[in-house]
N, C-alpha and C positions, 0 to 999 in steps of 0.2 A: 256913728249910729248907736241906738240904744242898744246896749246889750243883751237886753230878750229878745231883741230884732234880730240880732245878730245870729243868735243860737235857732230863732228860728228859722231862717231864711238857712241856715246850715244844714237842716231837718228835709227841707225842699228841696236843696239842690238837686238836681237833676229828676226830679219828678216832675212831668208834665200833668196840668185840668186837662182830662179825652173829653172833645165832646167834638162839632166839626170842624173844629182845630185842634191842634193839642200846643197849649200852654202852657209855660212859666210860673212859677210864682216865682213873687216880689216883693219883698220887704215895703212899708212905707207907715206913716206917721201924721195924723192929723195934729195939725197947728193947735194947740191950748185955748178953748174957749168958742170955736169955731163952730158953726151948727152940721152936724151930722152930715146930714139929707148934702146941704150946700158943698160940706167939703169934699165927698164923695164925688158929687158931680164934676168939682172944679177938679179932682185929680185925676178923674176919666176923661175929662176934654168934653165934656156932652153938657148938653143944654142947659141953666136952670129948671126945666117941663120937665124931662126927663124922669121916668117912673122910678121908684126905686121901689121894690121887694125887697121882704126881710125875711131868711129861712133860719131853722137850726143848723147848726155845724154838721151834727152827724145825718140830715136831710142831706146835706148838699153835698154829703161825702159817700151819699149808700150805694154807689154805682162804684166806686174805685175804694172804696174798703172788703170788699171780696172778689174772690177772682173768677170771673164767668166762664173760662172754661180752667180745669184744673191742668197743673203744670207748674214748674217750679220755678219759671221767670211771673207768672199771675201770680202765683202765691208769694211769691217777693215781694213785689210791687204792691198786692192787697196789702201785705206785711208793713209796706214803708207808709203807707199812707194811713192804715192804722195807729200808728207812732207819731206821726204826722198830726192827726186831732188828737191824740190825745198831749201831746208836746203843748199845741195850740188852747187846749184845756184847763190844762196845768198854769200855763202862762199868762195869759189873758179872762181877766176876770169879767164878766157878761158880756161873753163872747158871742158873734151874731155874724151870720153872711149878709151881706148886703149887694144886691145885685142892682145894678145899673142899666138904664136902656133896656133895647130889645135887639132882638137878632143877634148885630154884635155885644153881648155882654161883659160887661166886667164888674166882676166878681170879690167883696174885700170882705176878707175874714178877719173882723174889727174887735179890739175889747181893751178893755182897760190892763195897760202893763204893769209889774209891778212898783215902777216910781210913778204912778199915777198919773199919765200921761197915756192919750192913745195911739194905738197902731194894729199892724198885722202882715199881712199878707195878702196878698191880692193877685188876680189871675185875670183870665178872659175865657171867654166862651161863645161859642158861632150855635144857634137857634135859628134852623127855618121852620 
């Protein structure tokens, strides 16, 4: 695995995406040359149709980079996930969430690495 993958899937471990699930992130890696939109789809197992939405990082992160009620496990946890985008910042250069589907979502925090190749990190998320 690439090396910025590596460091950052390290960053994640053990952080779960809260939403009405709570997920993983996961390292992965779009094939060289391959269209966005397509590879995203084929790595989520979802249609070609399949909608895709594009947010900003710190959009997609404003709910678990502060801690809604105070206390010193939320304020960790805001803590790790602040370090967390900004890790993802640092690393990947036009950095973008790309969210897939609906309801069940999956979620890939995409951008150029630095041996100029893409990847990130990716999650899921439950929307009713």
């Amino acid at each position: 695995m690439n090396p910025a993958l590596t460091a950052l899937a390290a960053a994640a471990d053990g952080l779960f995406f809260i939403s009405e699930t709570d997920a993983p992130f996961e390292a992965f890696q779009v094939e060289p040359g391959e269209d966005t939109e397509a590879a995203l789809r084929r790595l989520s197992g979802k249609e070609k149709t399949a909608p895709v939405e594009i947010q900003e990082a710190g959009y997609f992160f404003r709910n678990h980079t502060r801690a809604p009620d105070p206390g010193p496990e939320a304020d960790a946890r805001a803590a790790r996930f602040q370090a967390l985008l900004r890790q993802l910042q640092q690393t990947l250069a036009d950095l973008k969430v790309y969210r897939v589907g609906t309801i069940q979502v999956d979620a890939f925090l995409l951008g150029s690495l630095p041996d100029g190749t893409r990847g990130g990190l990716r999650t899921r998320l439950v929307e009713t």
